[in-house]
C-alpha positions in Angstrom: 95.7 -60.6 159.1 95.0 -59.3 155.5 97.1 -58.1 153.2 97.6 -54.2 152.3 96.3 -55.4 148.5 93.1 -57.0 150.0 92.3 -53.8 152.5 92.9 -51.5 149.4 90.8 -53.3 147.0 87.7 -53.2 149.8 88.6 -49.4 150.8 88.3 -49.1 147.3 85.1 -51.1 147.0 83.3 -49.1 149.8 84.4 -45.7 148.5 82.7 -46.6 145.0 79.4 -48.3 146.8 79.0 -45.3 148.9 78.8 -47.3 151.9 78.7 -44.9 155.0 78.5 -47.5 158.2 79.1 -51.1 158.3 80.6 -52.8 161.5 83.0 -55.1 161.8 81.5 -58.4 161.3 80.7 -56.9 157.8 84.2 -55.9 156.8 84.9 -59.6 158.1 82.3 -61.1 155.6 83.6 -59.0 153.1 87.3 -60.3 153.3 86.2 -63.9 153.1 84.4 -62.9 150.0 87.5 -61.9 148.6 89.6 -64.5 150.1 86.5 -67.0 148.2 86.3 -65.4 144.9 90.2 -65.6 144.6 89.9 -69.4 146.0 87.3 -69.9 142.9 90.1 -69.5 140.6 89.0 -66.0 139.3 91.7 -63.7 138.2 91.8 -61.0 139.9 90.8 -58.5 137.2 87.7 -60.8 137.3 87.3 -60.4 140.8 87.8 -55.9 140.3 85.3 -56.4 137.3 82.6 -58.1 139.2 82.9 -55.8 142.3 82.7 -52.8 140.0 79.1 -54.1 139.4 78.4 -55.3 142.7 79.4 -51.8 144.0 76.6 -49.9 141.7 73.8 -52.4 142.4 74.9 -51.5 146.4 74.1 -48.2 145.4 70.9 -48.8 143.7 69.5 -50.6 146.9 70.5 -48.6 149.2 69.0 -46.0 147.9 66.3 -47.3 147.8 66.4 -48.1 151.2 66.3 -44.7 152.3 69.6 -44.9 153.2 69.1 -46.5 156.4 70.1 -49.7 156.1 71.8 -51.5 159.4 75.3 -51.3 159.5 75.4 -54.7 160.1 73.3 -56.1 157.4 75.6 -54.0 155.0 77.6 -57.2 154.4 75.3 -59.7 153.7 73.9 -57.4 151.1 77.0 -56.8 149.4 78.2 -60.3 149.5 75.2 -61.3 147.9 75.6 -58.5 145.1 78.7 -59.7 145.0 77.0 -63.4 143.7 74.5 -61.9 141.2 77.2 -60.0 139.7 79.7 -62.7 139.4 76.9 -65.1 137.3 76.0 -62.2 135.6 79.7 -61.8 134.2 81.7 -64.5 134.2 81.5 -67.6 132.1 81.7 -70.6 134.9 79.9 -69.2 138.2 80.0 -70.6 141.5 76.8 -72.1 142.4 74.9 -70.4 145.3 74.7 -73.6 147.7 78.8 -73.4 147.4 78.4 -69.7 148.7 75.9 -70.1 151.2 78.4 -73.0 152.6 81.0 -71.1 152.4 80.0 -67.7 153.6 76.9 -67.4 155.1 76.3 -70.8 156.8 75.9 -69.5 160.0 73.6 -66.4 159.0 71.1 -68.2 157.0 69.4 -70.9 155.5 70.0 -71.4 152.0 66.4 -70.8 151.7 66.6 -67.9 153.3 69.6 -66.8 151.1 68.0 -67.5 147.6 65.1 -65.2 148.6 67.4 -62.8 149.2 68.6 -63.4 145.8 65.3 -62.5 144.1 64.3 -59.9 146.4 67.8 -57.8 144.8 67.0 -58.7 141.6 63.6 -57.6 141.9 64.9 -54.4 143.2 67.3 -54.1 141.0 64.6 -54.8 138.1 66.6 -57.4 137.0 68.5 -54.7 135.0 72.3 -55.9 135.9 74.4 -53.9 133.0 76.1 -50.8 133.6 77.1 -47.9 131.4 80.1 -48.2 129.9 81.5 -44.8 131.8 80.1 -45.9 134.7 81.5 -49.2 135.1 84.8 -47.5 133.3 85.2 -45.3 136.4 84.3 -47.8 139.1 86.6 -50.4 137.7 89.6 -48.3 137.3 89.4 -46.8 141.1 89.2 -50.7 141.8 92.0 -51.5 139.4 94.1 -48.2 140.4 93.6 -49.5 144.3 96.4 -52.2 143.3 99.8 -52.3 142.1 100.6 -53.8 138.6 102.8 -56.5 140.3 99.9 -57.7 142.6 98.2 -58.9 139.5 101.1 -60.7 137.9 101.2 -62.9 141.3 97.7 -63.1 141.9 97.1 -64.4 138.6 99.9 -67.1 138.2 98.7 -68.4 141.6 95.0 -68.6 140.6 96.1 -71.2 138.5 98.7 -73.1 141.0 97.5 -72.8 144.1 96.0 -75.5 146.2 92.9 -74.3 147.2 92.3 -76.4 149.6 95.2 -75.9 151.8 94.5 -72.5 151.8 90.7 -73.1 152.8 91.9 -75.2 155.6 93.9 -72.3 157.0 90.7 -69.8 156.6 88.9 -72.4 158.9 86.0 -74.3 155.8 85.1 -77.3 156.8 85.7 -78.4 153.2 88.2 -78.1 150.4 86.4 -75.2 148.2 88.1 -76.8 144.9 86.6 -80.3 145.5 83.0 -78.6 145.5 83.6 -76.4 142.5 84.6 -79.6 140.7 81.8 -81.2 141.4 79.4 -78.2 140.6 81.5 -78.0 137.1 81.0 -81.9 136.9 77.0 -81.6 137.7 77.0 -79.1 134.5 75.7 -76.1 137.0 74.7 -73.3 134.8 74.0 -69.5 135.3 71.3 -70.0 137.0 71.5 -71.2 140.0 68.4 -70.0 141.9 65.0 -71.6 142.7 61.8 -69.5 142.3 61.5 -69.5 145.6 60.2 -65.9 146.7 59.4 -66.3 150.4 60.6 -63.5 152.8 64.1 -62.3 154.0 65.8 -61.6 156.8 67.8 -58.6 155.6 66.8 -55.3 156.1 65.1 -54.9 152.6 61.9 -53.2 151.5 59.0 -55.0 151.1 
């Protein structure tokens, strides 16, 4: 079960991407992601911040697929948005092996998943700032999606929590805070991809 905070934030989320169809196994994805970022230690005005931008690049690449993109692909996109956004605007990212462990493991190779990577950036022209009314509007329908108090809590457990208890529970094979310590430790810095620009599985244009 998720809380009413987590299925706001992604109505929210959805509403500002313009996201029309996406099945159940993508809301699923989607929910972990949040569930992930949070187990990252990012505050959750972070977390809003980051899926502000990964909700316009949505946009852009939709659009430029026609529109028609599979309903079930729709969360792999995002999620990955959801990566190149986050080591676009935070200080200490995630590395994208920690991601692919964590969340798409049993869609992909990581291989598979760094192409990915470089195929949305190259759509996206590797242009990853907004405007400032634009990501103004999109974060405060994100923001305005949760109560004040929500943040208070979230935010004072971001930096008490034992992440790794609470990755057991969402069934990783691994505790989360022991791999972003040693990704910290291994000085892993924004940027995390390979040049690798062999093809992708997800429904992207060539």
């Amino acid at each position: 079960a998720h809380c009413q905070e987590d299925i706001r934030l992604l109505g929210a989320f959805l509403e500002q991407a313009g996201v029309r169809e996406i099945d159940a196994n993508a809301i699923k994805l989607l929910f972990r992601t949040q569930m992930f970022l949070r187990l990252c230690d990012y505050c959750t005005e972070d977390i809003c911040c980051l899926l502000a931008h990964a909700s316009s690049y949505f946009s852009i690449v939709d659009t430029l697929c026609g529109s028609n993109m599979d309903a079930s692909e729709v969360g792999n996109v995002i999620a990955t948005l959801a990566f190149i956004a986050h080591c676009y605007i935070l200080d200490e990212i995630c590395p994208l092996r920690v991601w692919h462990r964590y969340l798409f493991r049993k869609y992909c190779e990581l291989r598979t998943l760094n192409s990915a990577v470089m195929k949305l950036l190259e759509l996206l022209r590797y242009s990853l700032r907004l405007e400032d009314d634009d990501l103004r509007k999109r974060l405060s329908a994100l923001l305005d999606a949760l109560p004040k108090p929500f943040f208070q809590e979230q935010n004072q457990h971001s930096r008490r929590a034992s992440s790794s208890s609470v990755a057991s529970a969402w069934g990783y094979s691994a505790p989360l805070a022991q791999d972003m310590a040693t990704a910290r430790s291994t000085g892993s810095t924004m940027h995390p991809l390979s040049s690798d620009r062999s093809s992708t599985s997800m429904m992207l244009p060539k």
